[in-house]
RODO-2510 file (C-alpha; in nm, 4 decimals, decimal comma):
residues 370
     n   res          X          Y          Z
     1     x     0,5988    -2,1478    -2,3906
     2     x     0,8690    -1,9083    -2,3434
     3     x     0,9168    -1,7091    -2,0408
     4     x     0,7454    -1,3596    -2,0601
     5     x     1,0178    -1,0738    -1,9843
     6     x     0,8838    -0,7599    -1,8637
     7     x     0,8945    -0,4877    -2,1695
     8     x     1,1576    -0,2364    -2,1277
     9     x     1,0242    -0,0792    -1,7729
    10     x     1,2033     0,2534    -1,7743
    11     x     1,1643     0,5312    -2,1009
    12     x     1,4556     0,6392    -2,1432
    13     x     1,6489     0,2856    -1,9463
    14     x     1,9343     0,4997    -1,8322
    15     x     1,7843     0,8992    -1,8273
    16     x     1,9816     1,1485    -1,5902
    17     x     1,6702     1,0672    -1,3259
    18     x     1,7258     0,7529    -1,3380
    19     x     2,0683     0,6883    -1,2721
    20     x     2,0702     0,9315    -1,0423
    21     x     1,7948     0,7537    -0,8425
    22     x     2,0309     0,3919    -0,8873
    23     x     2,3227     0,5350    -0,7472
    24     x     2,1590     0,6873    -0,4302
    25     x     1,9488     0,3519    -0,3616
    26     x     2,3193     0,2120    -0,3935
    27     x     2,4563     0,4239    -0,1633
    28     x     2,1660     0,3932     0,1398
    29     x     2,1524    -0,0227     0,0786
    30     x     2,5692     0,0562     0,1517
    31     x     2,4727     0,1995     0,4862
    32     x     2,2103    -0,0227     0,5728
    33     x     2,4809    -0,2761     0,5437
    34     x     2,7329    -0,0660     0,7159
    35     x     2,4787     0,0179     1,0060
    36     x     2,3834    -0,3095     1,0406
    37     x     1,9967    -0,2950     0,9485
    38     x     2,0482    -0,5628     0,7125
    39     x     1,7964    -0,8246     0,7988
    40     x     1,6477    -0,6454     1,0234
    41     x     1,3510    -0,5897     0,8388
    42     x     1,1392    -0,8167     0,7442
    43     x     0,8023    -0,8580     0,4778
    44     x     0,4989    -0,7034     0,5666
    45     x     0,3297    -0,8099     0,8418
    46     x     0,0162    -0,5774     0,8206
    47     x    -0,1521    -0,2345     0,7291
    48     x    -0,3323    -0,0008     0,9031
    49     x    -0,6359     0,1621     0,7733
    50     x    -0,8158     0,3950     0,9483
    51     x    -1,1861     0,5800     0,8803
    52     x    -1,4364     0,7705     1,0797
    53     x    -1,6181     0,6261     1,3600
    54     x    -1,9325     0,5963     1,1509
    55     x    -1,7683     0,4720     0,8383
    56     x    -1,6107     0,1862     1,0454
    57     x    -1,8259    -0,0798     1,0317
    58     x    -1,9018    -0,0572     0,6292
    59     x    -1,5645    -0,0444     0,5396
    60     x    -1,4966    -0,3631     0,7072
    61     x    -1,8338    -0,5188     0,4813
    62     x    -1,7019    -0,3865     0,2170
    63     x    -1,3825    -0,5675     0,2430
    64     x    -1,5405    -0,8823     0,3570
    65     x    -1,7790    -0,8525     0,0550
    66     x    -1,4921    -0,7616    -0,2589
    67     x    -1,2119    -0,9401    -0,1191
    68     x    -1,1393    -1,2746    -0,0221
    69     x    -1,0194    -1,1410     0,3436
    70     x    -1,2026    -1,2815     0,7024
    71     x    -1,2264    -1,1644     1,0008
    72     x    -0,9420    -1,2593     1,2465
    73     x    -0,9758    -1,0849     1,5658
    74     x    -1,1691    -0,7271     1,7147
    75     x    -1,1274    -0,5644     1,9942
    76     x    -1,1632    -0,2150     2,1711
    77     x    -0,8839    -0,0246     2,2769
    78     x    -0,8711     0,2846     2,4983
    79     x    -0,9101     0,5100     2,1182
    80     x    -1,0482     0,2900     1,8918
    81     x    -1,2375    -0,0173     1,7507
    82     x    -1,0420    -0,2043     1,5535
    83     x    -1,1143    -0,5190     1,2992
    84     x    -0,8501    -0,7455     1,1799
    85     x    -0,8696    -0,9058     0,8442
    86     x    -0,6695    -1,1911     0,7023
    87     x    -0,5822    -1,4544     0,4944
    88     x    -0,3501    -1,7331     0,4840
    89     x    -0,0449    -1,6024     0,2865
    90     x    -0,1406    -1,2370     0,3019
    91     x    -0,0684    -0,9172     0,5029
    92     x    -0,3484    -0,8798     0,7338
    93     x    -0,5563    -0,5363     0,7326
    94     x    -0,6277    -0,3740     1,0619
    95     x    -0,9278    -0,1126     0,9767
    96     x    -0,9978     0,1002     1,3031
    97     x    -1,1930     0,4394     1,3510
    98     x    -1,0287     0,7553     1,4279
    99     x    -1,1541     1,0942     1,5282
   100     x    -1,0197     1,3769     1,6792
   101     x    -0,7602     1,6470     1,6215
   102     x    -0,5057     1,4769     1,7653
   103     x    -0,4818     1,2546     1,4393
   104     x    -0,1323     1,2676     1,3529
   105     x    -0,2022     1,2087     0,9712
   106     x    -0,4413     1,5089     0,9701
   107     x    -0,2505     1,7300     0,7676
   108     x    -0,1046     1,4529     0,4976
   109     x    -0,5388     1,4279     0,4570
   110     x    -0,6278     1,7127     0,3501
   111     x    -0,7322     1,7762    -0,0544
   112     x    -0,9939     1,9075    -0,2241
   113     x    -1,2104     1,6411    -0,1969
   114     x    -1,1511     1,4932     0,1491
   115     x    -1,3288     1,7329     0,3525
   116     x    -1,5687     1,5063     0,4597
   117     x    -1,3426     1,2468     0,5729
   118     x    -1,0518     1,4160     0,7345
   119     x    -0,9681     1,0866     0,9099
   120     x    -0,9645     0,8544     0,6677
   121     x    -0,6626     0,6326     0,4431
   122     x    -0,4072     0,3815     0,4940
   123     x    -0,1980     0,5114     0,7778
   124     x     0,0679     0,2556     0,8151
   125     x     0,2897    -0,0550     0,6776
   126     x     0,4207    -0,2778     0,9401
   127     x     0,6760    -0,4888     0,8402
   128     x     0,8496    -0,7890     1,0913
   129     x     1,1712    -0,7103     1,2508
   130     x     1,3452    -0,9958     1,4617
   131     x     1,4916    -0,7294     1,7388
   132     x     1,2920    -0,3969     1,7519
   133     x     1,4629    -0,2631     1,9945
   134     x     1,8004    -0,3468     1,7867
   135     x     1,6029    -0,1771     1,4888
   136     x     1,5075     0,1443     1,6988
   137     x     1,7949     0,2149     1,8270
   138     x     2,0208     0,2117     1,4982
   139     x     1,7413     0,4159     1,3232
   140     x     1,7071     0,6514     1,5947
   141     x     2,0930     0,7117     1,5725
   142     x     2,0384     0,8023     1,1736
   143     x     1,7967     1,0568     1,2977
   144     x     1,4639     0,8666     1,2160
   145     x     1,1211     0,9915     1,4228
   146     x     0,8761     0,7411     1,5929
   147     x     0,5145     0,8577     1,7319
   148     x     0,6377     0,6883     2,0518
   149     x     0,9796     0,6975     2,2278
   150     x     0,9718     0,3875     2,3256
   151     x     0,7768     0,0168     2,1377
   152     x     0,4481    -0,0812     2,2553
   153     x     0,3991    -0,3728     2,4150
   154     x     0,1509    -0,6433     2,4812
   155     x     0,1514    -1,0016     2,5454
   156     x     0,1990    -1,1226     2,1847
   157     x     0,3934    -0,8364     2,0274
   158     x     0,6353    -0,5319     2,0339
   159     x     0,5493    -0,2161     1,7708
   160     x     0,6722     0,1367     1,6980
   161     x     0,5894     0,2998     1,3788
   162     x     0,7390     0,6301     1,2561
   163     x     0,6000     0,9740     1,2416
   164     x     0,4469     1,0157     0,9185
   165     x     0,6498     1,1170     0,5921
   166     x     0,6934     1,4336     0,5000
   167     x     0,6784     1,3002     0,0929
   168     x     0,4243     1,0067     0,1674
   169     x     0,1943     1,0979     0,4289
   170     x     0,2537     0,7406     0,5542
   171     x     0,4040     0,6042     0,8474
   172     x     0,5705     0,2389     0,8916
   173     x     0,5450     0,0410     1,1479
   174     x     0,7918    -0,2566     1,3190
   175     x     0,6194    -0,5124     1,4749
   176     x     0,8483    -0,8304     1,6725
   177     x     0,6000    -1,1252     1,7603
   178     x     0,6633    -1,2784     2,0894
   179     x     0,4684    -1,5823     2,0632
   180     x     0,3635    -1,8454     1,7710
   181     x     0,0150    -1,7448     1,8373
   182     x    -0,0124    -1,3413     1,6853
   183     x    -0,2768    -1,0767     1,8297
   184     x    -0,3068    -0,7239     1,7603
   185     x    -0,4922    -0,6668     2,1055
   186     x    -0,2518    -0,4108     2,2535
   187     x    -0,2052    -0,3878     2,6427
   188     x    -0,5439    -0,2981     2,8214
   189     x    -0,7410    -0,3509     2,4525
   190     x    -1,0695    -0,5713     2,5085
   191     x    -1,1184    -0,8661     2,2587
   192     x    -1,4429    -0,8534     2,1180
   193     x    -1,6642    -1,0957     1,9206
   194     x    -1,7039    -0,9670     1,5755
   195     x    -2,0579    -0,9509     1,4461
   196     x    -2,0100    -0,9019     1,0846
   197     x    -2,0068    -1,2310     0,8610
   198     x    -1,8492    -1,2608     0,5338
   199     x    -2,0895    -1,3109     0,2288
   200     x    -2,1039    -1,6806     0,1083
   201     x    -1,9873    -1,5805    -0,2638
   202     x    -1,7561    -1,8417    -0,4260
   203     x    -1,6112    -1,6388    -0,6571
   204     x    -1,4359    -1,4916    -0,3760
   205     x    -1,2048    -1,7603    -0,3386
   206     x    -1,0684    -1,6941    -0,6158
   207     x    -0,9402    -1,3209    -0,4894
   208     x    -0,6054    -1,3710    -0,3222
   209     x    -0,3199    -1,2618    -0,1153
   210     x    -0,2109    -0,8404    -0,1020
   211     x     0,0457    -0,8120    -0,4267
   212     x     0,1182    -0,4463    -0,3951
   213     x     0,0033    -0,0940    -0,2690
   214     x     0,0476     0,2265    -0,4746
   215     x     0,1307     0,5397    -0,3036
   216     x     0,0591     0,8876    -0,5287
   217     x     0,3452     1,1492    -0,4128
   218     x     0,4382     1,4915    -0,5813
   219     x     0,6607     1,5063    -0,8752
   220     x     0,9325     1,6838    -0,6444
   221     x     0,9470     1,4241    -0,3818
   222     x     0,9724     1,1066    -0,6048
   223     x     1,3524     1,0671    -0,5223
   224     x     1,3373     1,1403    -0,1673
   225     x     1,0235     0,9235    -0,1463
   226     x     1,1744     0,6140    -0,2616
   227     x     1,5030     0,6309    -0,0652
   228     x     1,3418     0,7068     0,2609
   229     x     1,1384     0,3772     0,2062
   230     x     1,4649     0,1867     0,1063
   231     x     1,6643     0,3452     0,3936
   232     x     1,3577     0,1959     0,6380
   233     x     1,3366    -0,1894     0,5070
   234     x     1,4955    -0,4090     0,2854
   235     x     1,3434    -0,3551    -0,0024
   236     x     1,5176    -0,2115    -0,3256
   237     x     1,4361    -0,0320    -0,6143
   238     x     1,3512    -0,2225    -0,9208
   239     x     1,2412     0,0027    -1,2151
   240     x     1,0258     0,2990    -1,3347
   241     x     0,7716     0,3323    -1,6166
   242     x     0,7542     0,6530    -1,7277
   243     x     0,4079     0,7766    -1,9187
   244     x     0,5399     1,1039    -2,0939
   245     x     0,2095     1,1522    -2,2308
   246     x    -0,0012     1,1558    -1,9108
   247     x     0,3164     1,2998    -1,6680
   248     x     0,3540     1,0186    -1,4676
   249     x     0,5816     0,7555    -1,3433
   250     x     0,5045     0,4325    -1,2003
   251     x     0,8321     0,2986    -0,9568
   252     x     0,8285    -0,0065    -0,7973
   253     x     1,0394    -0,1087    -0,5009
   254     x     1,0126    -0,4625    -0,3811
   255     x     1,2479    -0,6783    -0,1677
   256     x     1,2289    -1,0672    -0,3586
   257     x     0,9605    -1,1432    -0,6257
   258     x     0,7238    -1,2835    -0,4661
   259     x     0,7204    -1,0623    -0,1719
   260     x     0,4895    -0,7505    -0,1257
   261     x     0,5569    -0,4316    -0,3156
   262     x     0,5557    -0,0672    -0,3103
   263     x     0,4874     0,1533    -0,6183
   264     x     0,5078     0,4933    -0,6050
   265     x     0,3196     0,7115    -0,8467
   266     x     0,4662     1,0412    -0,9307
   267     x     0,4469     1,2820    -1,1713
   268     x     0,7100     1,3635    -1,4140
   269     x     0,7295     1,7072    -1,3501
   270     x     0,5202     1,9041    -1,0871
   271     x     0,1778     2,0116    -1,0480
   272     x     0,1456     2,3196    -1,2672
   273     x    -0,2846     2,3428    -1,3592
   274     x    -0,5604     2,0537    -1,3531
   275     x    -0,5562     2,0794    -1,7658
   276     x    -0,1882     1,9999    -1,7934
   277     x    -0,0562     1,8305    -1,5267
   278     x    -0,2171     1,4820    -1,5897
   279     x    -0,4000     1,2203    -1,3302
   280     x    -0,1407     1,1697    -1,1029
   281     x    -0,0744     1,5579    -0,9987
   282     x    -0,3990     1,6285    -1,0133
   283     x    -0,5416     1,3425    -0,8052
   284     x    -0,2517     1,4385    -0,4996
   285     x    -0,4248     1,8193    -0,5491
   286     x    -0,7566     1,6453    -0,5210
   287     x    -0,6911     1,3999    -0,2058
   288     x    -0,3023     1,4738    -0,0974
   289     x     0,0038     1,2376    -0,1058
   290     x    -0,1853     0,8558    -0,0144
   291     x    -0,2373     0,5183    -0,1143
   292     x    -0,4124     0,5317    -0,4014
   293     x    -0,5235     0,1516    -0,4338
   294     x    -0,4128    -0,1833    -0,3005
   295     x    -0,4064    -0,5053    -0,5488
   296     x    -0,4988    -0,8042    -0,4581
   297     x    -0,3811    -1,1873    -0,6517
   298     x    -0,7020    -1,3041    -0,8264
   299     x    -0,7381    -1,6112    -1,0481
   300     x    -1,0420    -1,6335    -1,3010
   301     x    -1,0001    -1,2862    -1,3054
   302     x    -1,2906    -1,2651    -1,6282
   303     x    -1,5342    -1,4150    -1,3877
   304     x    -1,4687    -1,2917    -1,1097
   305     x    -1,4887    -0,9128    -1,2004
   306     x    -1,8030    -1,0130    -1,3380
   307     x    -1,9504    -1,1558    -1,0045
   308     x    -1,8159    -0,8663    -0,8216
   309     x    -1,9996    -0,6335    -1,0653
   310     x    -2,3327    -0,7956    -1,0198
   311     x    -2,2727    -0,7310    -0,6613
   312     x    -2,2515    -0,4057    -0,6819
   313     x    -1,9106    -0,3310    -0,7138
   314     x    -1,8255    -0,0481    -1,0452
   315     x    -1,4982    -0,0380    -1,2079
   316     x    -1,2890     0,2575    -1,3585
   317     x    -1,2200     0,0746    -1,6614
   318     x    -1,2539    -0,2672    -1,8450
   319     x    -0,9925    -0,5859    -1,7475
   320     x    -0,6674    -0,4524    -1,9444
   321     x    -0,4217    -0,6752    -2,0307
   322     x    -0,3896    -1,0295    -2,1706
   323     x    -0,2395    -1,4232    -2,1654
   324     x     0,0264    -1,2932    -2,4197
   325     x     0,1304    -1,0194    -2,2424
   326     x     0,1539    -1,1636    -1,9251
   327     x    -0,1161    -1,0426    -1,6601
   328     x    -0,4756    -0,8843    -1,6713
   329     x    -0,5621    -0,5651    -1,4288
   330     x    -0,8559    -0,3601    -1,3430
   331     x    -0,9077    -0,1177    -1,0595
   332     x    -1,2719    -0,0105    -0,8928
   333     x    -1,4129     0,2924    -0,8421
   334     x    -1,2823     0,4373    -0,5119
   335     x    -1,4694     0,3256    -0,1876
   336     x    -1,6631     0,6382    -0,0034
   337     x    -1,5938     0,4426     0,3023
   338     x    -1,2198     0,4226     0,2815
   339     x    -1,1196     0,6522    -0,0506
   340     x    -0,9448     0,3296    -0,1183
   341     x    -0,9343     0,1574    -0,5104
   342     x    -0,9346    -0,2269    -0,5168
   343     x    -0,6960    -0,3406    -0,7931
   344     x    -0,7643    -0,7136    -0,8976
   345     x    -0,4670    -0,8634    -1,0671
   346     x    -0,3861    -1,2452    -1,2605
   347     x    -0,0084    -1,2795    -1,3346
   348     x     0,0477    -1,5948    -1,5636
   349     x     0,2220    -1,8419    -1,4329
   350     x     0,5242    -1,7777    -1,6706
   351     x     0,5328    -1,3965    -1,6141
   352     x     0,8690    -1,3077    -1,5765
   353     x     0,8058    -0,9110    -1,4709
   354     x     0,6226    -0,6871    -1,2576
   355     x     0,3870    -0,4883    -1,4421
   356     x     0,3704    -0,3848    -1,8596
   357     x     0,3932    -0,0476    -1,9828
   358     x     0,0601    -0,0697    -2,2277
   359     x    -0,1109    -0,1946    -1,8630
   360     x     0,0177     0,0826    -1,6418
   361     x    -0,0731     0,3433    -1,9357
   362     x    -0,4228     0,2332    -1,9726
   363     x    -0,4532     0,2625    -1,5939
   364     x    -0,2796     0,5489    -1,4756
   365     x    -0,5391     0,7355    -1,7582
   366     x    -0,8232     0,5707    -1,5704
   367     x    -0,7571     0,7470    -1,2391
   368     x    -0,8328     1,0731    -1,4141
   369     x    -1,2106     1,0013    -1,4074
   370     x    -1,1861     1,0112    -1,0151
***
């Protein structure tokens, strides 16, 4: 069989945005070179979700029961409870509580359907660094923010993460292990045994390793998005797909294939009425700039879908997708707990691209029913 090649990923290839967008990712990967922050960053280590106090515990279920993530580690921390969830392969998924004003992602929450969970979303992408302090320091001289002034440390580990984006609403983090054996317990935390077990189900074997993360941010901010991202690791822009019809425009910026990547969802032109603008604008209007779903590897994806809907689970849309065309994708209906969508996603073996354009149409239209 010949290998698949990704359709023609951006509509037009060569617009004015686009080239425009290719010659300023040129220019910051230039001064990450001339700066010296090339490999300094490396894939991601982790993510940070956080959810109300009372929303803590099910969240963590939830995972446990749609995903093929365990529990690692728990612990208490002078602001928090905190679970870790991993797999072998895979980012691991910190979910702790939050409350309080002093939330410094309060204002990138706020929509107008998040009311009720002013706390709640992904907070944070923490990627490896070999010298943090190395890292800080150059990044501090290009004028970059951190929540702290200094990294945190504990026995096993030193972070910092930055103050959240202005475009985003996110924040990453820099974490430098210390030892071969990793914890997430930060200085004066209290390890705890966790008392949530993950559901027996086979079919969740077959649900794999974190593939992506899509972010939604405003029309406006899609440039300066993207390039603040690429100015902050090592990854690189790799294409847009635009979806004239619906307003929207799927990026993705990655660092090597296999690796972990970032989409960001934008619209084509700004938010201008909830008739017109399409499901992208209108879903920032509805919950603000955030991660609008994580997708996880699955295999028997047919299957598995079906197991996870007889447990309960509901879906936006049927599988999309085929064999022919290279990989199969559906996303679930947004969890209550976390406002987070699950995407489950089978590349074929001889895929040779990232996503297809009839795929990211059929499911950029599904986030309108949310």
């Amino acid at each position: 069989m010949n290998s698949r090649k990704d359709p023609e990923p951006a509509a037009p290839p060569l617009s004015r945005e686009e080239r425009e967008l290719l010659e300023k990712t040129s220019i910051v990967m230039q001064e990450r070179r001339d700066t010296g922050l090339d490999g300094l960053v490396g894939g991601l280590d982790s993510v940070i979700l956080a959810t109300g106090t009372d929303r803590l515990v099910p969240a963590v279920f939830e995972l446990l029961r749609y995903t093929g993530l365990t529990i690692t580690e728990a612990f208490f921390d002078t602001e928090s409870e905190s679970y870790v969830l991993g797999l072998p392969g895979s980012a691991s998924l910190i979910v702790r509580s939050r409350e309080g004003t002093g939330n410094p992602f309060y204002g990138a929450n706020k929509g107008r359907l998040t009311g009720s969970l002013p706390n709640t979303r992904l907070e944070t992408f923490v990627f490896t660094t070999p010298d943090l302090l190395q890292y800080v320091e150059i990044q501090k001289g290009r004028g970059v923010r951190f929540l702290t002034d200094s990294p945190l440390e504990s026995a096993s580990c030193s972070f910092i993460q930055t103050t959240p984006s202005p475009f985003t609403g996110n924040s990453l983090g820099f974490i430098e292990w210390k030892t071969g054996k990793k914890s997430y317990v930060p200085r004066g935390g209290t390890a705890i045994s966790p008392d949530l077990a993950k559901p027996a189900s086979t079919h969740l074997g077959n649900i794999g390793r974190l593939d992506h993360a899509a972010t939604r941010v405003r029309a406006q901010d899609r440039l300066a998005a993207i390039l603040e991202f690429v100015s902050l690791t090592n990854h690189h822009y790799d294409f847009g797909v635009y979806v004239r019809s619906l307003n929207s425009i799927t990026s993705v910026v990655r660092r090597e294939k296999e690796d972990f990547a970032m989409v960001f969802t934008s619209g084509i032109i700004p938010f201008s009425g909830d008739g017109e603008s399409g499901p992208t604008e209108k879903f920032i209007q509805n919950y603000g700039t955030r991660v609008h779903h994580m997708a996880f590897r699955t295999e028997r994806i047919e299957s598995t879908v079906n197991s996870l809907a007889k447990d309960g689970m509901e879906f936006l849309l049927d599988i999309v997708g085929s064999e022919e065309e290279g990989l199969k994708q559906i996303f679930s209906e947004p969890s209550r707990n976390t406002l987070i969508v699950n995407e489950y996603i089978h590349r074929y073996g001889d895929f040779d691209g990232f996503f297809t354009r009839s795929n990211v149409e059929k499911l950029t239209e599904a986030t309108g029913k949310q």
